[in-house]
N, C-alpha and C positions, 0 to 999 in steps of 0.2 A: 132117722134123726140126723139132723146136720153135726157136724163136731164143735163142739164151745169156740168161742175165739176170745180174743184178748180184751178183759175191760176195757171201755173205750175211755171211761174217767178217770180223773187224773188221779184215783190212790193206787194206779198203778198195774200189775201184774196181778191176778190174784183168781181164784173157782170164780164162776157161776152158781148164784147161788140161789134156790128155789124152797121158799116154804110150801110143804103140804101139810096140809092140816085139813081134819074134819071138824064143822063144828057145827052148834045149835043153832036154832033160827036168829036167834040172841046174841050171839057172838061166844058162847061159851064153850069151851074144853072141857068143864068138868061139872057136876050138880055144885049148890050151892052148897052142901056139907063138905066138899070135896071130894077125895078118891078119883077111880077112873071111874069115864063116862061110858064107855064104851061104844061110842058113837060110830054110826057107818055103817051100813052092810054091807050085802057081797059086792054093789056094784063100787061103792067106791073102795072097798079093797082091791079090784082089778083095775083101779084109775092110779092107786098108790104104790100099784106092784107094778106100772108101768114107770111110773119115777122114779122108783128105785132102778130098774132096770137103765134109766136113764143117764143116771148118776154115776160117778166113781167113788162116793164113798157118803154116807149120812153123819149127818151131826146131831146128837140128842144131847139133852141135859141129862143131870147126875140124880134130879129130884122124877124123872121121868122116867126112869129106870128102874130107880127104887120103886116107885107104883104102881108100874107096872110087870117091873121083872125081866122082861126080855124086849129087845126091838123088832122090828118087823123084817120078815124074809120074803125071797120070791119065791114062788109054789106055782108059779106059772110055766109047762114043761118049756113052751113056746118060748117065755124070756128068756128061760135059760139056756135054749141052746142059741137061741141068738148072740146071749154073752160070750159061751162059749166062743163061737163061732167065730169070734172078732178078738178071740183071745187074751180075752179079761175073767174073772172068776166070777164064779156063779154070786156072789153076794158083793154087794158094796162092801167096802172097810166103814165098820163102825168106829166112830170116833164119839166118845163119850165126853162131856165138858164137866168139866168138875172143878169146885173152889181148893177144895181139901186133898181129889186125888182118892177118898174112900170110899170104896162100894163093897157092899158085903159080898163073902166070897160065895157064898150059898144061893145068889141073883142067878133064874134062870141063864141071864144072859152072856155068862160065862160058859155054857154050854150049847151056846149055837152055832153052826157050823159056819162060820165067819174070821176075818180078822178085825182085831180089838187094837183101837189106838185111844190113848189117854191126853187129852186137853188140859191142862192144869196150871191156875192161877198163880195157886201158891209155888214157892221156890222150892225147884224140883230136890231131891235127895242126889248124894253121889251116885246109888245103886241103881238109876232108872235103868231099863222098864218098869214100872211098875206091873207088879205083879198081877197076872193072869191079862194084860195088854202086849202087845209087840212091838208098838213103839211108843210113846212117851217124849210129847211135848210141853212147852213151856206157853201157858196164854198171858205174856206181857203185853196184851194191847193187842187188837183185831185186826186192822191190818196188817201188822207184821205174822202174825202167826195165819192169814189166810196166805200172804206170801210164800210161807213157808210149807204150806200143805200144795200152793201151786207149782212152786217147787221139787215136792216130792211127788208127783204127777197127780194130785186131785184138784184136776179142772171143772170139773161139773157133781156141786153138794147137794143133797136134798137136804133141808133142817124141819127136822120133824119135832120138835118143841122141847121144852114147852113154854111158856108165855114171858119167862125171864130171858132166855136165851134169846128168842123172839125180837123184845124188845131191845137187848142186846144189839143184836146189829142191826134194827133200825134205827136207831142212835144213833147210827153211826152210815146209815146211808148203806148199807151193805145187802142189800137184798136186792136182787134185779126181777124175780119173778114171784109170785104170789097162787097157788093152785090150793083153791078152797072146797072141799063139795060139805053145802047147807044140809042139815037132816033133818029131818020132818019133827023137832023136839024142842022142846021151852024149858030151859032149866034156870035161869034166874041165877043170882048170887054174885059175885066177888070176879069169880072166874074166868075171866074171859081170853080170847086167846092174846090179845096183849093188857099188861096189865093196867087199873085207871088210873095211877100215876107216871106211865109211862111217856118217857121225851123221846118224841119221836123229829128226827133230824130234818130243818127245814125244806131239805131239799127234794123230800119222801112223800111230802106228804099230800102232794097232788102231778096230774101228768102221767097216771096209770093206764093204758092200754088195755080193753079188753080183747084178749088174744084167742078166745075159745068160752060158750057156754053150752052147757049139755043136759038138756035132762035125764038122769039114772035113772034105773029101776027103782022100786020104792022110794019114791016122790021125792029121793035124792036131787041136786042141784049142780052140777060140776062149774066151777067158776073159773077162770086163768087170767092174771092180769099180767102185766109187762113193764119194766122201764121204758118208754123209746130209747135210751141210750142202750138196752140191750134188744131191741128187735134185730131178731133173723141168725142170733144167737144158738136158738133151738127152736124146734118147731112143737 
């Protein structure tokens, strides 16, 4: 894989930022009562443990955690000595986005072999880090706080959801790549991986590039789209 380069648009310096996401033939994340879907099987876990691999740090939501309890790791020996190998740590840095800053302390995901950073809206306390994180930012506004995570060297994000965050920064123009794989499932409801009143930023919303489509095992679907203003970015 090539090394990220510099947004070419004009909000500046800031990651690479790629959603993956599994979802229904529907466009859904979750059943219509809610909960986790648990969509995917093995093959697109080995599509999703490639972009983690890709990545220097993932971005999840705070309600996406809590539902599920922990984030995703690479379990592939292969990835990880590749990481190794280039002298980055076996796991992305998890970067949690939070309004409030509270996740219960008892979440899996305080015990995964990773580092924890904290995104957080509200105004931080004197004492950051917050606790059971390592570092602890302020999210006053998306470009600045993507600024500042390219700053602290994460050039290349995966954002693994979910459908608020999502919408999030496509408001705002902030997604350059899109990696979807379809599951063979109909789930109907509310859910979908962005939400139906979601403003999505005019500039987004057409001029996608298909970069890659793949059929998976179990009648899986791998999709990859593109900005052209980020073509050649990553491969």
């Amino acid at each position: 894989m090539s090394p990220a380069a510099a947004d070419p648009r004009p909000s500046g310096l800031r990651p690479e930022l790629r959603l993956v996401l599994a979802v229904s033939l529907d466009g859904r994340l979750a059943p219509a009562e809610g909960g986790a879907a648990q969509l995917g099987g093995a093959a697109d876990r080995q599509v999703l443990e490639q972009a983690l691999a890709w990545a220097d740090a993932v971005l999840v939501g705070a309600e996406t955690l809590r539902r599920h309890g922990s984030t995703c790791l690479i379990h592939s020996p292969g990835l990880l000595a590749a990481r190794r190998s280039e002298g980055r740590s076996a796991q992305p840095i998890a970067i949690a986005v939070s309004r409030s800053g509270r996740l219960p302390a008892a979440l899996p995901f305080f015990r995964q072999p990773l580092e924890r950073w904290l995104l957080q809206a509200a105004p931080l306390p004197p004492d950051a880090p917050a606790e059971g994180f390592e570092r602890h930012l302020p999210l006053d506004g998306w470009p600045r706080a993507l600024a500042a995570l390219a700053a602290l060297g994460q050039r290349r994000i995966a954002v693994l959801g979910g459908a608020q965050l999502a919408a999030a920064l496509a408001a705002e123009d902030l997604l350059d790549e899109l990696q979807l794989t379809i599951c063979p499932r109909l789930l109907g409801g509310p859910h979908g991986w962005l939400p139906a009143d979601a403003c999505v930023a005019p500039g987004i919303r057409t001029g996608w590039q298909l970069v890659e489509h793949r059929a998976l095992p179990g009648e899986e679907l791998l999709l990859r789209w593109r900005r052209p203003g980020a073509q050649g970015v990553t491969s």
